[in-house]
C-alpha distance (Angstrom), angle and dihedral (degrees) to the residues before:
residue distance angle dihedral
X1 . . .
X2 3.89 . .
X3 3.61 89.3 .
X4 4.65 92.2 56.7
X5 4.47 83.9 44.6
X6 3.39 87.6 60.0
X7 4.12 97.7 37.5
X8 4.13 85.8 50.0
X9 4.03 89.9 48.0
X10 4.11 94.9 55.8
X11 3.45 109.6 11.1
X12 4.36 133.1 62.9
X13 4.29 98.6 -113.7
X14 3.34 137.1 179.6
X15 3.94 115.5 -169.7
X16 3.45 131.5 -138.8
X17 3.99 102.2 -124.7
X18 3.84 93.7 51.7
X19 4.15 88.0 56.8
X20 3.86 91.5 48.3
X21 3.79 89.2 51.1
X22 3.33 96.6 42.9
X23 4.14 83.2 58.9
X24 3.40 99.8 43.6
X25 4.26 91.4 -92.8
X26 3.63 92.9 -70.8
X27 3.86 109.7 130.6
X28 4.41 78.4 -166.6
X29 3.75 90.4 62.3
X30 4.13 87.5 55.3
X31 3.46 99.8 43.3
X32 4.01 91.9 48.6
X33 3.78 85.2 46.2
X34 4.06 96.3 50.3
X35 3.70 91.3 36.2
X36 4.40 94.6 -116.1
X37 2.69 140.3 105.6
X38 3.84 140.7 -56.2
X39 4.11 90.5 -140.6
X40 3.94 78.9 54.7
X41 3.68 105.4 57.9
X42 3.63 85.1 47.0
X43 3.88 91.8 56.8
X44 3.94 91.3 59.7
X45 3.26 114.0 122.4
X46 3.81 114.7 -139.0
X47 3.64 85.9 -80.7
X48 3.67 120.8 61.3
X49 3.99 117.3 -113.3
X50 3.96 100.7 -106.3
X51 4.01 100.5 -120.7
X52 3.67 84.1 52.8
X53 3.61 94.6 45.6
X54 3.78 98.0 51.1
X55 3.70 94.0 45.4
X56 3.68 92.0 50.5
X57 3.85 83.9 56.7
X58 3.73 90.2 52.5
X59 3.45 98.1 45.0
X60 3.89 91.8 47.2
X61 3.62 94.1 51.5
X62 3.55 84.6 -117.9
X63 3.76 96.2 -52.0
X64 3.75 78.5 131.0
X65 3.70 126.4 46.2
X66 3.48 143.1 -160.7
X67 3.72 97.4 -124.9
């Protein structure tokens, strides 16, 4: 947990949990949406991959945010 302070002080993030709320907590629902995988979401570490983060903040209009 140290290790995602630090990420969130110097870096743009998006985590994991807050996309799997924001869908209900089906890792399905976010791969349909972003067009991967299932096996993909799954792989996330606890902080979203970047080109998926940023289009998930496009594609919610911003409901989601890079961070």
């Amino acid at each position: 947990m140290i290790v995602n302070s630090f990420l969130q002080l110097y870096f743009n993030i998006m985590k994991k949990s807050d996309v799997l709320e924001y869908f209900g907590g089906s890792p399905r629902r976010v791969a349909e949406f972003l067009g991967i995988s299932v096996q993909a979401v799954h792989a996330w570490p606890d902080i979203v991959p970047e080109s998926s983060a940023y289009k998930l903040q496009v594609l919610t209009n911003g409901a989601l945010r890079v961070k």
